[in-house]
N, CA, C and O of each residue as an XYZ file, in Angstrom:
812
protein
N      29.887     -2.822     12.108
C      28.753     -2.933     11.201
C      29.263     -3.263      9.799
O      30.174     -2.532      9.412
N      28.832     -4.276      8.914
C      29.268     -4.787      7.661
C      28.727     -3.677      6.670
O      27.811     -2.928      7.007
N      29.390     -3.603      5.324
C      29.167     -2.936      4.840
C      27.989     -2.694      4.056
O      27.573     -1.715      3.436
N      27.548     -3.911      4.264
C      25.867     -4.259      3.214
C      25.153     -3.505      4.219
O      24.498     -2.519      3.880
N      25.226     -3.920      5.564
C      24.064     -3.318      6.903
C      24.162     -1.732      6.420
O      23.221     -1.153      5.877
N      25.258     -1.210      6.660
C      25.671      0.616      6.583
C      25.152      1.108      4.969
O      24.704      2.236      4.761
N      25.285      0.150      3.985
C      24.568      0.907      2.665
C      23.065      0.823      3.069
O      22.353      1.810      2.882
N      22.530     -0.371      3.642
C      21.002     -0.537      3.512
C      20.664      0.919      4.491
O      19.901      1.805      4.108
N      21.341      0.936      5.700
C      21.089      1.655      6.327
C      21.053      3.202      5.965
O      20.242      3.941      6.522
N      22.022      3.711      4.943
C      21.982      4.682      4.287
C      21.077      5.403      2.898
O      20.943      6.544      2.458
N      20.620      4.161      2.559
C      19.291      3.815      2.171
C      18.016      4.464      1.839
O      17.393      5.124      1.007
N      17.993      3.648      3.445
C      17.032      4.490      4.525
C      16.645      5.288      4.474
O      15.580      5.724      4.036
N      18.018      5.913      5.241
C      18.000      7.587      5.250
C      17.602      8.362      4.308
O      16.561      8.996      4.485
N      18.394      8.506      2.986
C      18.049      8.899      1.872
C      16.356      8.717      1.254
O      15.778      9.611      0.637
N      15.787      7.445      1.561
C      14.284      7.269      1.407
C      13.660      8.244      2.317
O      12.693      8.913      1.955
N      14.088      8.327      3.272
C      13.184      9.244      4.537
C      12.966     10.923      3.984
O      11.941     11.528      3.672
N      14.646     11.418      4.030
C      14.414     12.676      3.529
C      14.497     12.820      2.192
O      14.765     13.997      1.953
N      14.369     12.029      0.967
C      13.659     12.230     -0.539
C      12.376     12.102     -0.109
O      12.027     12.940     -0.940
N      11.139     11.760      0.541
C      10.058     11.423      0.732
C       9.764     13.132      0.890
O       8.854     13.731      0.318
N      10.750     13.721      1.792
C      10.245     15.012      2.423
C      10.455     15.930      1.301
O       9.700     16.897      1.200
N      11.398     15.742      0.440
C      11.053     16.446     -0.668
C      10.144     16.896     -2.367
O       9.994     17.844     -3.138
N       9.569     14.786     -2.097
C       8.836     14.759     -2.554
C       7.242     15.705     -2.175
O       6.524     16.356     -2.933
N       7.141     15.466     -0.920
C       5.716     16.300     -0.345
C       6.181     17.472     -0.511
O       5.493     18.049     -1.353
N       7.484     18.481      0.094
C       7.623     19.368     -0.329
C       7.327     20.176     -1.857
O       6.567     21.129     -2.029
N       8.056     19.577     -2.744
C       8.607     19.778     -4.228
C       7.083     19.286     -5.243
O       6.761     19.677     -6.364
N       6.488     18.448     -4.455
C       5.778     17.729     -5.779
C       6.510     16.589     -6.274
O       7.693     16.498     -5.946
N       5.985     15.685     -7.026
C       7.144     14.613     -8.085
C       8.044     15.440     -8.838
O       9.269     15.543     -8.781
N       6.880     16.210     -9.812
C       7.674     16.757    -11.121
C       8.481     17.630    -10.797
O       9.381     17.715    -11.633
N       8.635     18.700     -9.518
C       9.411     19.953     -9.308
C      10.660     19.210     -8.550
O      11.714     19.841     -8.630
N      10.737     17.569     -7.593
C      11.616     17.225     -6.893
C      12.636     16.758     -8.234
O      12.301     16.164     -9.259
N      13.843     17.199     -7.869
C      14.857     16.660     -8.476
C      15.939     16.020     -8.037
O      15.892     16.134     -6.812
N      17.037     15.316     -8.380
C      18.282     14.835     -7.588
C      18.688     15.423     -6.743
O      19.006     14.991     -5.635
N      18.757     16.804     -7.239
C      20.383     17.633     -6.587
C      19.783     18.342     -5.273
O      20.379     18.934     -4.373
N      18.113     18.037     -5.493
C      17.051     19.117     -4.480
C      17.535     17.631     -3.349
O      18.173     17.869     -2.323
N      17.142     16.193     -3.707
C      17.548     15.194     -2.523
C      18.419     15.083     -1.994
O      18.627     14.784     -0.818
N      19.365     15.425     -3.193
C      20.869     15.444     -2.207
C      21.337     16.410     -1.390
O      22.065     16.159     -0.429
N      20.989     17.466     -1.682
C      21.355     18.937     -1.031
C      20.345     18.213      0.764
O      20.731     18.372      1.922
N      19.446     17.691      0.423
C      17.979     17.698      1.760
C      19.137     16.267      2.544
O      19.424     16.290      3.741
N      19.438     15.605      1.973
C      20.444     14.435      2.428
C      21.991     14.774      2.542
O      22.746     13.874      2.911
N      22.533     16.118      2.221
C      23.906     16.388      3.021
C      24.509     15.944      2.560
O      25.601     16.088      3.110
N      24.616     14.922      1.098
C      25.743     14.869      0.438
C      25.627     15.382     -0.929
O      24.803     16.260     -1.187
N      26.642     14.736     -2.097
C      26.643     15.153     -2.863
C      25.930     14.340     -4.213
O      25.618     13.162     -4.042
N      25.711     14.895     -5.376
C      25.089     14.375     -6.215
C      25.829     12.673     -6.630
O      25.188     11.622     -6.625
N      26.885     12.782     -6.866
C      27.949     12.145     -6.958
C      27.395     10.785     -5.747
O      26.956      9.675     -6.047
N      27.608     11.348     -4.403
C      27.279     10.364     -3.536
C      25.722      9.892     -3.785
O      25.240      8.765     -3.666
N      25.246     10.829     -4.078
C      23.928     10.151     -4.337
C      23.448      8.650     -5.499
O      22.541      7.818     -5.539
N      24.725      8.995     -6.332
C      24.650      7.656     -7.310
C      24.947      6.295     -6.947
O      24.623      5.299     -7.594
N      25.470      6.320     -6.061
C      26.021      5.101     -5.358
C      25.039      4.450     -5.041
O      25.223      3.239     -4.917
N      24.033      4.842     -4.861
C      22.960      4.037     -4.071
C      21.491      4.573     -5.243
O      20.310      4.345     -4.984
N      21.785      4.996     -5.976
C      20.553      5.470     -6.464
C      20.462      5.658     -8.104
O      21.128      6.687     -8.216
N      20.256      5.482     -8.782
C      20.286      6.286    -10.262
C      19.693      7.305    -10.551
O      20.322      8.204    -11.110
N      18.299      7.464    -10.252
C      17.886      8.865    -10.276
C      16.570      8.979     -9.283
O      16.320      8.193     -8.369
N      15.778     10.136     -9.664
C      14.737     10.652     -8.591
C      13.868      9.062     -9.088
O      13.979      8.179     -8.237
N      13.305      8.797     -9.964
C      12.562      7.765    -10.432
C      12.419      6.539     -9.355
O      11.625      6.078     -8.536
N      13.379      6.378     -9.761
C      14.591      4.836     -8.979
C      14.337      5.172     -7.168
O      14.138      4.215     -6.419
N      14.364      6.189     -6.780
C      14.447      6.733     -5.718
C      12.828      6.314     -4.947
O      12.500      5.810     -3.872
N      12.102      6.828     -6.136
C      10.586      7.044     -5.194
C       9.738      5.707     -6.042
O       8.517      5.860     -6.015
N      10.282      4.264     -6.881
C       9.731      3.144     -7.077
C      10.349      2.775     -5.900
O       9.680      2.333     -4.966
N      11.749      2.925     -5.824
C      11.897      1.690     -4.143
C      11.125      2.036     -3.131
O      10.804      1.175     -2.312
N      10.693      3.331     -3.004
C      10.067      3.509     -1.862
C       8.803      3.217     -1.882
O       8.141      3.258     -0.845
N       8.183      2.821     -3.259
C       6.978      2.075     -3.094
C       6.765      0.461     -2.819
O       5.829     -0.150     -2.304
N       8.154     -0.020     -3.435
C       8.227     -1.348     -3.160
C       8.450     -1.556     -1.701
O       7.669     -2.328     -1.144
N       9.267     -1.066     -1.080
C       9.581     -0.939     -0.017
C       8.037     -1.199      1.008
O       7.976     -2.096      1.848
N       7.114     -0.424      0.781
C       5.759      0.151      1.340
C       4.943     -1.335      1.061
O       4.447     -2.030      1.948
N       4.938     -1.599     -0.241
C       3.798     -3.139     -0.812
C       4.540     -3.900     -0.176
O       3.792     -4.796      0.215
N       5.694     -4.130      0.221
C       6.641     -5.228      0.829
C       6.078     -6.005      2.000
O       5.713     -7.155      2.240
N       6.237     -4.134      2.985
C       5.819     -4.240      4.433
C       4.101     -4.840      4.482
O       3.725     -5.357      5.534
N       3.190     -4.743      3.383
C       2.245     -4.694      3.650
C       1.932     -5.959      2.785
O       0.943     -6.611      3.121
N       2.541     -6.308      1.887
C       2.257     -7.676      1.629
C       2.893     -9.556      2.759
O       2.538    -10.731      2.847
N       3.977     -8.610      3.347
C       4.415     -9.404      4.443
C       3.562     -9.920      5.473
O       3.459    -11.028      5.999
N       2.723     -8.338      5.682
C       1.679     -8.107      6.906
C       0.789     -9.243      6.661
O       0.603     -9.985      7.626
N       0.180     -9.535      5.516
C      -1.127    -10.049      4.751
C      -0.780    -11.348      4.876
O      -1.727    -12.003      5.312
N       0.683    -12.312      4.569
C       1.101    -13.553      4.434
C       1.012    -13.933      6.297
O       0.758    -14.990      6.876
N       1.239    -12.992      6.658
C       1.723    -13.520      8.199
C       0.417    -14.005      8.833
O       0.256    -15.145      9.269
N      -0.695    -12.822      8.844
C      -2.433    -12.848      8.723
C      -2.769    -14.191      8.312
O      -3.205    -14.905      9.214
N      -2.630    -14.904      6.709
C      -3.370    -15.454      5.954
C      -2.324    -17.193      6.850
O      -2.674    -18.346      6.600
N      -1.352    -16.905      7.626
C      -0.894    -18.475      7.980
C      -1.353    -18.393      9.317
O      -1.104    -19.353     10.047
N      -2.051    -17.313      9.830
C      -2.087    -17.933     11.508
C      -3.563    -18.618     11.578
O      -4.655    -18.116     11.312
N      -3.306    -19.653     11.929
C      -3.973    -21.079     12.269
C      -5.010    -20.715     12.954
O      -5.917    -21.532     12.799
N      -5.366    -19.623     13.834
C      -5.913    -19.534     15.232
C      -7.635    -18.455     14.756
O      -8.646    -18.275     15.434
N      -7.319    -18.023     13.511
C      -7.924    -17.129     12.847
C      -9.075    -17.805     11.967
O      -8.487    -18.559     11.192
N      -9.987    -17.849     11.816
C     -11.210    -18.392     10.534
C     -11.150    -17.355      9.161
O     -10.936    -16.143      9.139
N     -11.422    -18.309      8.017
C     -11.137    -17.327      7.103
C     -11.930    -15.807      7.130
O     -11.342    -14.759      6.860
N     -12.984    -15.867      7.405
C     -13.513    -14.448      7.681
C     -12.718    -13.373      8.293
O     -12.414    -12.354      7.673
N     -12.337    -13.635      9.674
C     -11.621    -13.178     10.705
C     -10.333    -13.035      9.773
O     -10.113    -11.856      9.494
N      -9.601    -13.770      9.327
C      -8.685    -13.469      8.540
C      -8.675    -12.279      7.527
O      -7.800    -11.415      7.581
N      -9.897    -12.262      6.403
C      -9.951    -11.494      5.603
C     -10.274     -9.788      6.322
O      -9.978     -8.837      5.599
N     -10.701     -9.581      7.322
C     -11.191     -9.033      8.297
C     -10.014     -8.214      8.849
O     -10.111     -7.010      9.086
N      -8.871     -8.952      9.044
C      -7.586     -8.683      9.792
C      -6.765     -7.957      8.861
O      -6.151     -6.917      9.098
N      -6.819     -8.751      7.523
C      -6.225     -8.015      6.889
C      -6.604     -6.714      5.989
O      -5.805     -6.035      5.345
N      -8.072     -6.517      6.098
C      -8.368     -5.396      5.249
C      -8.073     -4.295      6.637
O      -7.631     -3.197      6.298
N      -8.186     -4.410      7.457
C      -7.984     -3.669      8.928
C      -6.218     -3.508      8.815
O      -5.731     -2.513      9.351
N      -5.518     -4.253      8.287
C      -4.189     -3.747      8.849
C      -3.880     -3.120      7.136
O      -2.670     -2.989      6.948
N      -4.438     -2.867      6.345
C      -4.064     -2.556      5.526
C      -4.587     -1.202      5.684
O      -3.696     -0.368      5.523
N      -5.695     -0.720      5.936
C      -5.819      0.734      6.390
C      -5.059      1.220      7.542
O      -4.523      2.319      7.394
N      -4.880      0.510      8.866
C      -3.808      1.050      9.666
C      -2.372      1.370      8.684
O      -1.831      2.456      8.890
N      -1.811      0.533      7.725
C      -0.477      0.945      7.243
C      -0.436      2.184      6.220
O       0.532      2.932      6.086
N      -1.931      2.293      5.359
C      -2.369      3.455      4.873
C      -1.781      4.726      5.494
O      -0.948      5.563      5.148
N      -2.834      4.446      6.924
C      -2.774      5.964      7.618
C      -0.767      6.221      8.512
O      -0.141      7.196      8.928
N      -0.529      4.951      8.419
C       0.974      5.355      8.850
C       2.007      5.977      7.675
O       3.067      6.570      7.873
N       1.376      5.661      6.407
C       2.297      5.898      5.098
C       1.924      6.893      4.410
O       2.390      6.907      3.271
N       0.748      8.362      4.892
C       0.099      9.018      3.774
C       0.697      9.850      3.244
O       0.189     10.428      2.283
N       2.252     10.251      3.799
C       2.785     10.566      2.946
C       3.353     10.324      1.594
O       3.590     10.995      0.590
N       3.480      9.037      1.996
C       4.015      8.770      0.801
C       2.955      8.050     -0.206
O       3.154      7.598     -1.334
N       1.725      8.094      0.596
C       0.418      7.875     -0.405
C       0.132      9.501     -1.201
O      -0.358      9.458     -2.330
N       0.414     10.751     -0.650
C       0.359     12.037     -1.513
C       1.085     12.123     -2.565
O       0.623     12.492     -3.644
N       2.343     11.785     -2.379
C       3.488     11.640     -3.525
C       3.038     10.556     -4.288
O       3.408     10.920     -5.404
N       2.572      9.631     -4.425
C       1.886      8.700     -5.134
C       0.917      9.569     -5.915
O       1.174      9.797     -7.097
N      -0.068     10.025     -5.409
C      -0.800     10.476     -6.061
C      -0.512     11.720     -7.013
O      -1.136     11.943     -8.050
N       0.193     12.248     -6.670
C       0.631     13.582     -7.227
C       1.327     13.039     -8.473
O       1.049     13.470     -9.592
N       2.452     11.860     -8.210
C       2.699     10.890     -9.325
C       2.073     10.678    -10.423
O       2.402     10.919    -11.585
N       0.796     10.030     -9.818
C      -0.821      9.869    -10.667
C      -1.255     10.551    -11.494
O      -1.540     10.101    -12.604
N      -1.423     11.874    -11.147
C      -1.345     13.473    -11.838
C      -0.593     13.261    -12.612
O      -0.984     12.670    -13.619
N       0.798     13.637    -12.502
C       1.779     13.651    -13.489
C       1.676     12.765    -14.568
O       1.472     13.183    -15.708
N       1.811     11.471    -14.280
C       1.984     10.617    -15.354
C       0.195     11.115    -16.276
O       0.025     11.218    -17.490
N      -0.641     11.281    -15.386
C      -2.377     11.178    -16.299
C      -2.104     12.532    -17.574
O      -2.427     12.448    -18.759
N      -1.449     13.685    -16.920
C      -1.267     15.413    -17.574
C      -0.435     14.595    -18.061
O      -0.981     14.971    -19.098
N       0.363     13.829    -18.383
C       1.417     13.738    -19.875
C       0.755     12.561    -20.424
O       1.553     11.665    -20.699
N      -0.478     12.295    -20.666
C      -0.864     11.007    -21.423
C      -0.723      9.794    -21.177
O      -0.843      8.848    -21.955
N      -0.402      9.796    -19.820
C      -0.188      7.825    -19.428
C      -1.407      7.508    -18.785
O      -2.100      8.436    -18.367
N      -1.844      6.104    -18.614
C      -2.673      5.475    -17.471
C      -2.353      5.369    -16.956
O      -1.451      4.531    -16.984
N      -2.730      6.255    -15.481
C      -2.311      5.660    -14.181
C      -3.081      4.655    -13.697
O      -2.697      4.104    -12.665
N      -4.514      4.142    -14.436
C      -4.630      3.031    -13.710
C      -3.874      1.710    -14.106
O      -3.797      0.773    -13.312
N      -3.275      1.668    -15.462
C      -2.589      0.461    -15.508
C      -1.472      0.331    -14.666
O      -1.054     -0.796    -14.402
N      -0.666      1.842    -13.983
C      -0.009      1.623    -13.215
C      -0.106      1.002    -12.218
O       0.753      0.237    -11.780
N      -1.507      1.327    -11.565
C      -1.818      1.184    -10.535
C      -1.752     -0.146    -10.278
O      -0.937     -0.427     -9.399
N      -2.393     -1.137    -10.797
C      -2.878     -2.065    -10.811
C      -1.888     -3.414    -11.202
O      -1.969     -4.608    -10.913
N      -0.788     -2.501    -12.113
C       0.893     -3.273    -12.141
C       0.829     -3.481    -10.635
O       0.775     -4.662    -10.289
N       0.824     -2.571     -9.680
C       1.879     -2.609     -8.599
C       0.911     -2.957     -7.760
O       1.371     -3.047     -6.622
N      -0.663     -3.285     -7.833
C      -1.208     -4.034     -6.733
C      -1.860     -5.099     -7.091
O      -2.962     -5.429     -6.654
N      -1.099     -5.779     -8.036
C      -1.353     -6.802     -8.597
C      -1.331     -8.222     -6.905
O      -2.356     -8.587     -6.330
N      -0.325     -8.549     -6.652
C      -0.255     -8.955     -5.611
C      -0.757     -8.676     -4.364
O      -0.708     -9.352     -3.336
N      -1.244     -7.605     -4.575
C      -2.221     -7.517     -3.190
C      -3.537     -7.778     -3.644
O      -4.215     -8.098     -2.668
N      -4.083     -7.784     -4.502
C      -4.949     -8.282     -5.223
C      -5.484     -9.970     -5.340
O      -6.555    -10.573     -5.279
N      -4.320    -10.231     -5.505
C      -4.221    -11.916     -5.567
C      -4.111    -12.338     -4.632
O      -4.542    -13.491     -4.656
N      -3.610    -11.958     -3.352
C      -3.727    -12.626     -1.712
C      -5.010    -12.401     -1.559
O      -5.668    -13.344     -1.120
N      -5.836    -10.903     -1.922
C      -7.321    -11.024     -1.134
C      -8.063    -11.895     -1.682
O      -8.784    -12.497     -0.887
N      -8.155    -12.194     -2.785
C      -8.879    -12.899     -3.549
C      -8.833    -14.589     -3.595
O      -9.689    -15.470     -3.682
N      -7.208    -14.549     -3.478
C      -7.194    -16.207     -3.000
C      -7.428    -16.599     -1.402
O      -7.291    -17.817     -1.288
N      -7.637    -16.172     -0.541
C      -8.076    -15.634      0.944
C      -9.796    -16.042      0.700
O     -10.239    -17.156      0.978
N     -10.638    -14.918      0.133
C     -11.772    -15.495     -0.520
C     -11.952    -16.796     -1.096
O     -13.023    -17.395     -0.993
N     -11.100    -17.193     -1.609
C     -11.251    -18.396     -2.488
C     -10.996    -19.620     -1.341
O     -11.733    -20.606     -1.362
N      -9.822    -19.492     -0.258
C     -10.073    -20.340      0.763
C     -11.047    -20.574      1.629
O     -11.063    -21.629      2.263
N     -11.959    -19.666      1.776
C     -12.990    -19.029      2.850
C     -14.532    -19.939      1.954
O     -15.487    -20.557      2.424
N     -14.183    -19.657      0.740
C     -15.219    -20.386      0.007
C     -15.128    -21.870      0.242
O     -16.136    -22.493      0.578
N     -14.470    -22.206      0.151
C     -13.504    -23.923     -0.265
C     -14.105    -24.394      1.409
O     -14.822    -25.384      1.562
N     -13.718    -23.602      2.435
C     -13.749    -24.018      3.628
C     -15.375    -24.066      4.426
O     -15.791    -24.522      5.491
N     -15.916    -23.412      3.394
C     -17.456    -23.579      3.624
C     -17.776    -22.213      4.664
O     -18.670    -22.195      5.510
N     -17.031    -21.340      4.440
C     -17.173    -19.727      5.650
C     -17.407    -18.964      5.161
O     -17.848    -17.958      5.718
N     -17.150    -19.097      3.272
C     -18.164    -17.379      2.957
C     -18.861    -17.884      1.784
O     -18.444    -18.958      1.348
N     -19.757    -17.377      1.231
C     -21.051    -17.956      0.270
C     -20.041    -17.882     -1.415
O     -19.234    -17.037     -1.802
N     -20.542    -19.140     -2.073
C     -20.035    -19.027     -3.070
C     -20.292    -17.866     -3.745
O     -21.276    -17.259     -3.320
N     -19.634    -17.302     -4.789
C     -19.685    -16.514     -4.838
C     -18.712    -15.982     -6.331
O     -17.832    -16.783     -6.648
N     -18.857    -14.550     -7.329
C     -17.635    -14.585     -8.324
C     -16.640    -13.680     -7.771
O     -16.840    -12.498     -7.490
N     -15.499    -14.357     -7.631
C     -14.180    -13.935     -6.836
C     -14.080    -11.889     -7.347
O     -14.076    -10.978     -6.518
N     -14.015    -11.715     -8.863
C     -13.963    -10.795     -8.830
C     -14.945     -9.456     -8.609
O     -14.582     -8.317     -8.901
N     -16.095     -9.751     -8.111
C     -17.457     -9.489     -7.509
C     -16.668     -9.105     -6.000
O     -16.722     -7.941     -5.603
N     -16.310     -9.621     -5.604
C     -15.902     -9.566     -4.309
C     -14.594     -8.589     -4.422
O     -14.605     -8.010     -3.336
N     -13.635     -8.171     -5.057
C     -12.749     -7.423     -5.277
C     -13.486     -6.271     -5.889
O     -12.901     -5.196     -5.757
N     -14.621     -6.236     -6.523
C     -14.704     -5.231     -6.647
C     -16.012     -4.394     -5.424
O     -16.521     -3.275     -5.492
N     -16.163     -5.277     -4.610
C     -16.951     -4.921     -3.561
C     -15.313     -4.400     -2.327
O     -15.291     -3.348     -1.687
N     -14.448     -5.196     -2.316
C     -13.436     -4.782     -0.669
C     -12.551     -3.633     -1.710
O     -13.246     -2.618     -1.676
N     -11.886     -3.485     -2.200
C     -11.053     -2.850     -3.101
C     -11.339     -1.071     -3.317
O     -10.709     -0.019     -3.219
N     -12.258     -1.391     -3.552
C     -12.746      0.150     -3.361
C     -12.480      0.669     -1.716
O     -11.909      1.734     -1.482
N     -12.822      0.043     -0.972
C     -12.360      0.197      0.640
C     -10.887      0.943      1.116
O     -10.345      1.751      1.871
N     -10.726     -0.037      0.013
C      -9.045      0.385      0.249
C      -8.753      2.331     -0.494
O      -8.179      3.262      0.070
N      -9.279      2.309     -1.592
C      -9.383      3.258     -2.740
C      -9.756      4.282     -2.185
O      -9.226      5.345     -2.511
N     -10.978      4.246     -0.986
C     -11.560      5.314     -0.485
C     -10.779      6.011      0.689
O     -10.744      7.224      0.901
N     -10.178      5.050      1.390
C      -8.696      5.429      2.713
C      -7.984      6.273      1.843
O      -7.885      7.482      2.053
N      -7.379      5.581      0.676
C      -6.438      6.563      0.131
C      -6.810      7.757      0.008
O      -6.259      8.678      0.612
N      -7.850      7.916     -0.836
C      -8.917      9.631     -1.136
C      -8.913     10.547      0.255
O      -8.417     11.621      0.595
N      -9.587      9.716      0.752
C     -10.057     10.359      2.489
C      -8.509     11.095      2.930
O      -8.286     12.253      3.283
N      -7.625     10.006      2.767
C      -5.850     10.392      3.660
C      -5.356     11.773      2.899
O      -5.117     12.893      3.351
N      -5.285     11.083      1.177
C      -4.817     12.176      0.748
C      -5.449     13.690     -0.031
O      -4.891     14.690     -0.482
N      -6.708     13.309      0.072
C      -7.406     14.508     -0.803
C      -8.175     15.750      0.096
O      -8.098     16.974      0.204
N      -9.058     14.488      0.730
C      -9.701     14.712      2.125
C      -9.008     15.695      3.107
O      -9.419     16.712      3.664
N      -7.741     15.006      3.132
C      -6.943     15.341      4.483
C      -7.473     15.060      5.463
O      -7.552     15.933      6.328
N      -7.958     13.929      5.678
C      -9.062     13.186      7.192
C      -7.539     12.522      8.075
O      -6.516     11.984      7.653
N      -7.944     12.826      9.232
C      -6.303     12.413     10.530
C      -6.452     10.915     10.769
O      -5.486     10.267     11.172
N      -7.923     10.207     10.475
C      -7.839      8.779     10.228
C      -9.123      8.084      9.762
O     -10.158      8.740      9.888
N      -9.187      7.165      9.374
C      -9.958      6.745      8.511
C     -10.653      5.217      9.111
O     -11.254      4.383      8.433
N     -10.417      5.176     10.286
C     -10.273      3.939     11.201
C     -12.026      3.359     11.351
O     -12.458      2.308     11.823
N     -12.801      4.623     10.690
C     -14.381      4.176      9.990
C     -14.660      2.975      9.078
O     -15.601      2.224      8.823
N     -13.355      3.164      8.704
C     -13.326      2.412      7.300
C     -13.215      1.215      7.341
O     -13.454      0.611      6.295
N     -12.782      0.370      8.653
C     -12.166     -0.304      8.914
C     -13.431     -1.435      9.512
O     -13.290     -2.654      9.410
N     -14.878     -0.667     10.254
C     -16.097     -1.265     10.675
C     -16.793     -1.713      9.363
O     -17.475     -2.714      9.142
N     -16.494     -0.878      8.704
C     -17.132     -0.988      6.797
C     -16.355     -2.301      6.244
O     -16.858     -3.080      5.434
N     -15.359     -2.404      6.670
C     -14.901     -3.098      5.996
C     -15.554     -4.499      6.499
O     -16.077     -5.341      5.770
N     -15.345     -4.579      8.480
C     -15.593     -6.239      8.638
C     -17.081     -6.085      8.264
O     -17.452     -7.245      8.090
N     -18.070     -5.313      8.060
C     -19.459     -5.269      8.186
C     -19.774     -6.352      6.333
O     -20.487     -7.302      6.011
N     -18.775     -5.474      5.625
C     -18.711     -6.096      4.136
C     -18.369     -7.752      3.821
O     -18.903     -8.548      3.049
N     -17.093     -7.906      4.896
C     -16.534     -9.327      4.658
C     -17.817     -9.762      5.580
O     -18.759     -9.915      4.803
N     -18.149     -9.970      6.662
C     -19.801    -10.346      6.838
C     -20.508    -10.888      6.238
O     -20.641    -12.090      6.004
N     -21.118     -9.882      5.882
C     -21.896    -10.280      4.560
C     -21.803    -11.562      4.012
O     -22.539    -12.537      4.158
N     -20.551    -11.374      3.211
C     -20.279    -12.393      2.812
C     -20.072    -14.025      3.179
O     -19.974    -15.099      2.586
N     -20.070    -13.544      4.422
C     -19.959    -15.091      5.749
C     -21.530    -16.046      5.507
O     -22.633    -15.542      5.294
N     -21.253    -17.336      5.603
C     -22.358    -18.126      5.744
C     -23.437    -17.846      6.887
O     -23.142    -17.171      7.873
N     -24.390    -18.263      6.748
C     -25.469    -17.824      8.118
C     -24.943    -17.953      9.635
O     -25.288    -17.214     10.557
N     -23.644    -19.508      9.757
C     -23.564    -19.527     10.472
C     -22.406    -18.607     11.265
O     -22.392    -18.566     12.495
N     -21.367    -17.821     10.388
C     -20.430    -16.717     11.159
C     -21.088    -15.209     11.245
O     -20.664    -14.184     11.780
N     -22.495    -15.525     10.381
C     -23.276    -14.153     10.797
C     -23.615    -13.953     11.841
O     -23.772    -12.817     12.288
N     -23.905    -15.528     12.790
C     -24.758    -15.399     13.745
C     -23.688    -14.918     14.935
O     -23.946    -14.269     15.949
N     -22.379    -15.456     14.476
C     -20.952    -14.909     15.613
C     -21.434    -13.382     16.281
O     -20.692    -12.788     17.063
């Protein structure tokens, strides 16, 4: 195994059980030496791959928008799909990856907390980091329009109609404590609908 494979792979690991100490600990109570002690090495080893708790739990969000912005590109090129059905697919696999990730949607939020109790916006955070998921749904819409499959319409009217969808999985996963949210998911194609010309209503 090369040595790039065995760091990524160690990585990993370290993402897996810092995650568990994040839900454990909270953001603000998790610290380095609490990850490293939960990961079996030492603080020391922990730098090698990491700079601090911070650094630790942004990759693991990038990591998360990665998988799920990948999901969305793969969706938005298959040929076989109409834009509806498309937009459809992907608000559906974006709540399935929700309910596979709510852990690390709690630690997010608890994040949220933290940064709001010391005076920051968490929604500008927010919205930094789903900037791009933002801009696939919307240009998705904007093809669907172009292609004559969903009613003209103002693009951000429509984000602020699916978006909340998404907003409410999160609540439900992490506040709620609901085991799945897969309701959300009929709401969702019932919404992109809507929006379909008379003739994919009649589908």
């Amino acid at each position: 195994m090369s040595i790039v494979v065995e760091h990524e792979k160690r990585r990993r690991d370290i993402l897996k059980k810092a995650l568990d100490v994040f839900v454990d600990e909270g953001f603000e109570d998790a610290t380095f030496q609490k990850i490293a002690d939960r990961c079996g090495i030492t603080r020391t080893t922990l730098y090698i791959y990491f700079k601090n708790k911070k650094e630790i739990f942004n990759y693991s969000i990038k990591q998360f928008l990665l998988t799920v912005e990948a999901d969305l590109t793969r969706v938005r090129s298959d040929t076989s799909l109409n834009m509806v059905d498309k937009i459809i697919r992907v608000l559906s696999r974006i709540i399935d990856l929700l309910e596979k990730n709510r852990r690390l949607l709690v630690v997010i939020l608890d994040y949220l907390f933290h940064i709001s109790g010391n005076g920051g916006d968490p929604n500008y955070r927010v919205r930094r980091r789903t900037l791009k998921l933002r801009h696939i749904l919307a240009t998705m819409v904007i093809d669907g329009i172009k292609a004559g499959e969903i009613v003209k319409m103002n693009v951000k009217s429509v984000d602020d109609l699916l978006y909340p969808l998404i907003e409410s999985a999160i609540f439900r996963l992490t506040v709620l404590k609901q085991e799945t949210v897969s309701d959300l998911k009929n709401s969702a194609a019932l919404a992109v609908r809507l929006m379909a010309v008379d003739r994919q209503l009649e589908k």
